[in-house]
PyMOL commands that place a pseudoatom at each C-alpha (Angstrom):
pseudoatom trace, name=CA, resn=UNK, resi=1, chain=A, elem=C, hetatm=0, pos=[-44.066, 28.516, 10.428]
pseudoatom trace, name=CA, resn=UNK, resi=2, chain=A, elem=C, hetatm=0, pos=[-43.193, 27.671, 6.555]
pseudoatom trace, name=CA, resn=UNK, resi=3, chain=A, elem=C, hetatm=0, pos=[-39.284, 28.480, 7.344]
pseudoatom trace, name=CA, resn=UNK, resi=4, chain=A, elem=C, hetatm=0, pos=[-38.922, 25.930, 10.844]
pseudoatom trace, name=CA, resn=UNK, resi=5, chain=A, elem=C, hetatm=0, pos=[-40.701, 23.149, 8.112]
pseudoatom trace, name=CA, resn=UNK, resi=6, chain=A, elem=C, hetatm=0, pos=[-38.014, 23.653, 5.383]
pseudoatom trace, name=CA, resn=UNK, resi=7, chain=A, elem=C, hetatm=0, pos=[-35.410, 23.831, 8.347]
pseudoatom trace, name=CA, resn=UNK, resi=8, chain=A, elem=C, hetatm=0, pos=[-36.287, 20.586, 9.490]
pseudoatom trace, name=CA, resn=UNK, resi=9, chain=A, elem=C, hetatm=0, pos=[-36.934, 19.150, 6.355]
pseudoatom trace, name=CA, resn=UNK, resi=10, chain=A, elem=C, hetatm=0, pos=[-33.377, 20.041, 5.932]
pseudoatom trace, name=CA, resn=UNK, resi=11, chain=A, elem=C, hetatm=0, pos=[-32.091, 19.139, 9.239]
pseudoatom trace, name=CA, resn=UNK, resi=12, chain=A, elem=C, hetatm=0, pos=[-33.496, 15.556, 7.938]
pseudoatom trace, name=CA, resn=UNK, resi=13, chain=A, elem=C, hetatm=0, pos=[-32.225, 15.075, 5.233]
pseudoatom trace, name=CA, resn=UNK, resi=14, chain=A, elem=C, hetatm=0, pos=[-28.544, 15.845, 6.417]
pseudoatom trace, name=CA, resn=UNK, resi=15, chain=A, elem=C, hetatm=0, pos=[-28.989, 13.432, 9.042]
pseudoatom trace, name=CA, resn=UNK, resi=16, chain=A, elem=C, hetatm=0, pos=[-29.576, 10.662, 6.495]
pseudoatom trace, name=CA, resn=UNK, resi=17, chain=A, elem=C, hetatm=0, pos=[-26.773, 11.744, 4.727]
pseudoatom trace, name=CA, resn=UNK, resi=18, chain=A, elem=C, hetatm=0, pos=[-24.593, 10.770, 7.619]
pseudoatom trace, name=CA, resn=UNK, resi=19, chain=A, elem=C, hetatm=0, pos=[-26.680, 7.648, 8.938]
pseudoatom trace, name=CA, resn=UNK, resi=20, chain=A, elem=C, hetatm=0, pos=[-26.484, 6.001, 4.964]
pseudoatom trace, name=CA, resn=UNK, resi=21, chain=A, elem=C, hetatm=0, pos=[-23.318, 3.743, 4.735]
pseudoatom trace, name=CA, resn=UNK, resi=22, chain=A, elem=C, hetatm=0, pos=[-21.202, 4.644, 1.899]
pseudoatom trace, name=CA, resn=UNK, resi=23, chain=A, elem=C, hetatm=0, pos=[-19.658, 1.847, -0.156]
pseudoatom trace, name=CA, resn=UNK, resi=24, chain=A, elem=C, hetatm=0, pos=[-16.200, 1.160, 0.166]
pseudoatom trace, name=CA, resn=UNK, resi=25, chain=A, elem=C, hetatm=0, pos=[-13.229, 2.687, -1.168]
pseudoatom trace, name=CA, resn=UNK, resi=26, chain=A, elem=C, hetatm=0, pos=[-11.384, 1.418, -4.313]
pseudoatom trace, name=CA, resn=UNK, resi=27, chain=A, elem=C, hetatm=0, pos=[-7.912, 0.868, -4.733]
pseudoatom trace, name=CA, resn=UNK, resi=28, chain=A, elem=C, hetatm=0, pos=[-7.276, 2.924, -7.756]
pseudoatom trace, name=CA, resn=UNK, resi=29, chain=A, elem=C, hetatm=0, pos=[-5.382, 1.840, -10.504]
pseudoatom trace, name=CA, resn=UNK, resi=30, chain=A, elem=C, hetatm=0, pos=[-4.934, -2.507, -11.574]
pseudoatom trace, name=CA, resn=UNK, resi=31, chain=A, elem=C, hetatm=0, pos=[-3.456, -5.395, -9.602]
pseudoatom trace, name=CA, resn=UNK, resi=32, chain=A, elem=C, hetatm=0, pos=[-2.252, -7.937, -12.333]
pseudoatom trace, name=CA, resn=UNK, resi=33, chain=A, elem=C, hetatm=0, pos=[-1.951, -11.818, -12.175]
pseudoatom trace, name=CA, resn=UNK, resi=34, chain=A, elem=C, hetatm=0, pos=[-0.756, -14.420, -14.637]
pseudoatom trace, name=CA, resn=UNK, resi=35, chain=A, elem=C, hetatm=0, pos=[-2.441, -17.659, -14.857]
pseudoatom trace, name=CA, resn=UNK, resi=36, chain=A, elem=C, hetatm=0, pos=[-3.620, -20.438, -17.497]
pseudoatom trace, name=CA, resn=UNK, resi=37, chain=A, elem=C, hetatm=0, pos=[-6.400, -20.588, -19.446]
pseudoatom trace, name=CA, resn=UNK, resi=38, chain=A, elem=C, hetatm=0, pos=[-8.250, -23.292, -20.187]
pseudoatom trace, name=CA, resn=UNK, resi=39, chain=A, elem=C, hetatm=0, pos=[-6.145, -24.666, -23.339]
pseudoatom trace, name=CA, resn=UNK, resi=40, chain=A, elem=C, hetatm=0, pos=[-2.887, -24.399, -21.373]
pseudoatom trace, name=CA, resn=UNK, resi=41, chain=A, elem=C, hetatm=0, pos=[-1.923, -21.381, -22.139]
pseudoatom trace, name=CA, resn=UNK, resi=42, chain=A, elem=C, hetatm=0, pos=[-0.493, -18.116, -20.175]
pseudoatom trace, name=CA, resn=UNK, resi=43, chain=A, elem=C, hetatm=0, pos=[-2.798, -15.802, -20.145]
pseudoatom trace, name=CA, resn=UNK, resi=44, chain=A, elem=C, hetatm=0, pos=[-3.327, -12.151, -18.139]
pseudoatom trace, name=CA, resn=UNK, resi=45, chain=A, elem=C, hetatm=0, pos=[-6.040, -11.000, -15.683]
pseudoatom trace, name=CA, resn=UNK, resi=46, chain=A, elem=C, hetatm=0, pos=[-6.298, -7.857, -13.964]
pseudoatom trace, name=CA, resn=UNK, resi=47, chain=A, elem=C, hetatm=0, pos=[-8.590, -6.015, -11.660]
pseudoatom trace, name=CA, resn=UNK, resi=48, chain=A, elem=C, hetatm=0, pos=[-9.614, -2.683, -12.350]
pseudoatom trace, name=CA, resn=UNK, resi=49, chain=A, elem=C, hetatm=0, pos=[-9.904, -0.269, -9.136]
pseudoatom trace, name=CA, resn=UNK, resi=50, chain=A, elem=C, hetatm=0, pos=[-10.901, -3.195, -6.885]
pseudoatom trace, name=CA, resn=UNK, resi=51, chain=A, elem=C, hetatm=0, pos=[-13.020, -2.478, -4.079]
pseudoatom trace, name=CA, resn=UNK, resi=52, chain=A, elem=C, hetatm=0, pos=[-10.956, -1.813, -0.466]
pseudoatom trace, name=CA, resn=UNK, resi=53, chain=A, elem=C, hetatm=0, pos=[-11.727, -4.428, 2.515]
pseudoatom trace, name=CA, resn=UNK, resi=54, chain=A, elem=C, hetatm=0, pos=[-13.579, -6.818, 0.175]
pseudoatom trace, name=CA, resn=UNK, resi=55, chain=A, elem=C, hetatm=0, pos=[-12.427, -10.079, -0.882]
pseudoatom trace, name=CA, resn=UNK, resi=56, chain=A, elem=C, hetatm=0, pos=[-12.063, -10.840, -4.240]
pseudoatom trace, name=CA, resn=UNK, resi=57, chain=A, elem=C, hetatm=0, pos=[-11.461, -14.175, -5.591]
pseudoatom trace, name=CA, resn=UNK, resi=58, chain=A, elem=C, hetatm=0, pos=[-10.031, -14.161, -8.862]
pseudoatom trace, name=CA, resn=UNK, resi=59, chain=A, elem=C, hetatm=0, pos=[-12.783, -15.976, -11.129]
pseudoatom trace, name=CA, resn=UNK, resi=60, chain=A, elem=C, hetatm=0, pos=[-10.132, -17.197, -13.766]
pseudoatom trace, name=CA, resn=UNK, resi=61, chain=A, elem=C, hetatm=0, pos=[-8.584, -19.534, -11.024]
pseudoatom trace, name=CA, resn=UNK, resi=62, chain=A, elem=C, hetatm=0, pos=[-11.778, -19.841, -8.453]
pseudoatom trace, name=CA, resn=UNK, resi=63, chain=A, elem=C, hetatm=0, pos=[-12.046, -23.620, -8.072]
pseudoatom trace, name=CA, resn=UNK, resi=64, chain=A, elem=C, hetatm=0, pos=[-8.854, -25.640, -6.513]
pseudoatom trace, name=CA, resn=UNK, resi=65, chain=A, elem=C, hetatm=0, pos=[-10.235, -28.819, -8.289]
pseudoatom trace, name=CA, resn=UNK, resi=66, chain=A, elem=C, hetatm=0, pos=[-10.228, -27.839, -11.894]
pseudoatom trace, name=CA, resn=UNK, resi=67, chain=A, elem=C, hetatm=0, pos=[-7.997, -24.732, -12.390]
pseudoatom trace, name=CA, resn=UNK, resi=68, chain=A, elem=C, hetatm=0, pos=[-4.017, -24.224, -11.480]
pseudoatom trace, name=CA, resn=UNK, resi=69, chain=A, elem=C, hetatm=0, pos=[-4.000, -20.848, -9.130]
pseudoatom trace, name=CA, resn=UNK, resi=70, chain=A, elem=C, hetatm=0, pos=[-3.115, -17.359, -10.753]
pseudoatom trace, name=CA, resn=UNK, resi=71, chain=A, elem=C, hetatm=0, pos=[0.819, -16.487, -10.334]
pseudoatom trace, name=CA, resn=UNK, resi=72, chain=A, elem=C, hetatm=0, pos=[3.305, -13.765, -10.190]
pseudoatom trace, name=CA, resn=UNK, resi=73, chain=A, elem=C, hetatm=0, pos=[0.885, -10.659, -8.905]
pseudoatom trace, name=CA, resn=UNK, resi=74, chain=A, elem=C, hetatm=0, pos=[1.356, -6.969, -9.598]
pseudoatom trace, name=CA, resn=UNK, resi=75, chain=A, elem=C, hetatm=0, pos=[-0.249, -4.454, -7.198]
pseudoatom trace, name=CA, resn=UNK, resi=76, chain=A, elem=C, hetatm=0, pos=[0.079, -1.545, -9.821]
pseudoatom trace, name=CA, resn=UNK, resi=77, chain=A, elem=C, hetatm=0, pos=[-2.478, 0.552, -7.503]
pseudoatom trace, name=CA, resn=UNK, resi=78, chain=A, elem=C, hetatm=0, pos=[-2.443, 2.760, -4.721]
pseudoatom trace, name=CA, resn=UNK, resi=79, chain=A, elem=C, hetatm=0, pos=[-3.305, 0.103, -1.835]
pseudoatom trace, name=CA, resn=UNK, resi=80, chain=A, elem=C, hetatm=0, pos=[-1.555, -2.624, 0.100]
pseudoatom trace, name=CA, resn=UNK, resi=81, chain=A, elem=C, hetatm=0, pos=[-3.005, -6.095, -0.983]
pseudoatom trace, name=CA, resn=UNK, resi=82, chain=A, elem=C, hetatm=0, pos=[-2.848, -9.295, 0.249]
pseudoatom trace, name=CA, resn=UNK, resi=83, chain=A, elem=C, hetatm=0, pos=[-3.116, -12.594, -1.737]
pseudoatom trace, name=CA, resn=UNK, resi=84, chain=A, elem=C, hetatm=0, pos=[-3.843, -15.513, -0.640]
pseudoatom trace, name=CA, resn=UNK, resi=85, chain=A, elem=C, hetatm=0, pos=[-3.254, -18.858, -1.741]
pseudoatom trace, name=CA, resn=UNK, resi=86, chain=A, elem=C, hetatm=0, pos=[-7.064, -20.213, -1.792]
pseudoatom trace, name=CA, resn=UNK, resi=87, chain=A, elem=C, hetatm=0, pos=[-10.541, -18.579, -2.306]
pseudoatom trace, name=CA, resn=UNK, resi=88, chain=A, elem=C, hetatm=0, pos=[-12.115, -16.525, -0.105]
pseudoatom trace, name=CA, resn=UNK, resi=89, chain=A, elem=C, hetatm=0, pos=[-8.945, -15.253, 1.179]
pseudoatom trace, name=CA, resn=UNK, resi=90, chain=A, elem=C, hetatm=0, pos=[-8.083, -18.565, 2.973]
pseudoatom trace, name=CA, resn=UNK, resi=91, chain=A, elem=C, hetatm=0, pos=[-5.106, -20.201, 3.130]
pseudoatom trace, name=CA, resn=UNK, resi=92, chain=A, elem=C, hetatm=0, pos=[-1.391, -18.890, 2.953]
pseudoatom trace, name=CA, resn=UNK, resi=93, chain=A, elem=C, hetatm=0, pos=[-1.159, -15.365, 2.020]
pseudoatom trace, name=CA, resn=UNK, resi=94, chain=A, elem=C, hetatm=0, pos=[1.624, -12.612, 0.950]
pseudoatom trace, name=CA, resn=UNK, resi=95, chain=A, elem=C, hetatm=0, pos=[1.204, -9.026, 1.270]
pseudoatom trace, name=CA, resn=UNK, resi=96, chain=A, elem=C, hetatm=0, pos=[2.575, -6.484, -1.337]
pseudoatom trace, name=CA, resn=UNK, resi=97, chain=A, elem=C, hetatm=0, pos=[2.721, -2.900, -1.003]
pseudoatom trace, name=CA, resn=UNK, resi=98, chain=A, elem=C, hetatm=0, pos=[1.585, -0.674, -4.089]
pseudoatom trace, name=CA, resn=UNK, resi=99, chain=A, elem=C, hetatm=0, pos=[3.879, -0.927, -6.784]
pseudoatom trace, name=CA, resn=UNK, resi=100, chain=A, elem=C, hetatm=0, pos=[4.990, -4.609, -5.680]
pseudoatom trace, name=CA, resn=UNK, resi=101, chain=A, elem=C, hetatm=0, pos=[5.283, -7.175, -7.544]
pseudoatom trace, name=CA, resn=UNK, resi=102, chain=A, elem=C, hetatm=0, pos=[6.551, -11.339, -6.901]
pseudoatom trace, name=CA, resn=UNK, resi=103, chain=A, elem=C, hetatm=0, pos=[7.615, -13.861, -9.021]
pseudoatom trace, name=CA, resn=UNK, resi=104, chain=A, elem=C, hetatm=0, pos=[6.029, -16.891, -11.054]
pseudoatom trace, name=CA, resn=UNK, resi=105, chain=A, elem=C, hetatm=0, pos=[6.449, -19.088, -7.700]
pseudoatom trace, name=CA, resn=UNK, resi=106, chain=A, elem=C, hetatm=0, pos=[3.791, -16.687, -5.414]
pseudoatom trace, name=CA, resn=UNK, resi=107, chain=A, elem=C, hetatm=0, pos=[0.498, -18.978, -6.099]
pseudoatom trace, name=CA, resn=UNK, resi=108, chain=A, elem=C, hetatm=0, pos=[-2.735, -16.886, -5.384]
pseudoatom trace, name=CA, resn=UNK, resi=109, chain=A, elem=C, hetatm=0, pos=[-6.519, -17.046, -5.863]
pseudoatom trace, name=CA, resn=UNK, resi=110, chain=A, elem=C, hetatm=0, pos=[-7.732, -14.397, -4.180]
pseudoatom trace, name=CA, resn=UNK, resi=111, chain=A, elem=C, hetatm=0, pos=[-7.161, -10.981, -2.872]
pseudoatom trace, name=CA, resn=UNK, resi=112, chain=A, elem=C, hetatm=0, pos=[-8.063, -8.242, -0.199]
pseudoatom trace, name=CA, resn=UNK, resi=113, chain=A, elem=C, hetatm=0, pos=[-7.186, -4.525, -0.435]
pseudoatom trace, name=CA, resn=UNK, resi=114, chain=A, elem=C, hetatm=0, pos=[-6.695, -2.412, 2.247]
for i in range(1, 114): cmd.bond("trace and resi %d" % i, "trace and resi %d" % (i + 1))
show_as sticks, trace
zoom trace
């Protein structure tokens, strides 16, 4: 009787183990971005093993009406990402592989790793 409770005990707890949503994947390794800080100048941001299928707006450049968007992007992980010209991933967007990069004129505020 004492082994069928630790059996299903265990039975249990495997099933929760599979039922539990994991979080997501990161993109390992940084995606870089240029953009201005608030006295004018150049100045670098980068995002550290961002999360996969989330949306991250860059908070440097977050608000259209009082900050110039981030610029010329460097996906120096292992994941596709694409930027896109507003928050929230709205707007126009670009997608660069891993080890991509684009110039000064690619505008972006945020970005979503796949």
């Amino acid at each position: 009787m004492h082994l069928r409770h630790a059996a299903a005990a265990t039975a249990a707890t495997l099933a929760l183990l599979f039922v539990t949503p994991s979080p997501a994947a990161a993109a390992v390794g940084e995606f870089r971005y240029t953009y201005y800080d608030d006295f004018g100048n150049r100045a670098a941001g980068v995002l550290v093993d961002p999360d996969s299928r989330v949306c991250v707006t860059l908070p440097e450049v977050a608000d259209p009406a009082s900050t110039e968007p981030a610029f010329g992007p460097q996906n120096v992980t292992d994941s596709t990402v694409t930027v896109f010209t507003g928050p929230d991933c709205d707007g126009d967007y670009y997608t660069l592989r891993p080890g991509g990069r684009a110039s000064d004129r690619l505008k972006l505020r945020s970005a979503l790793f796949s």
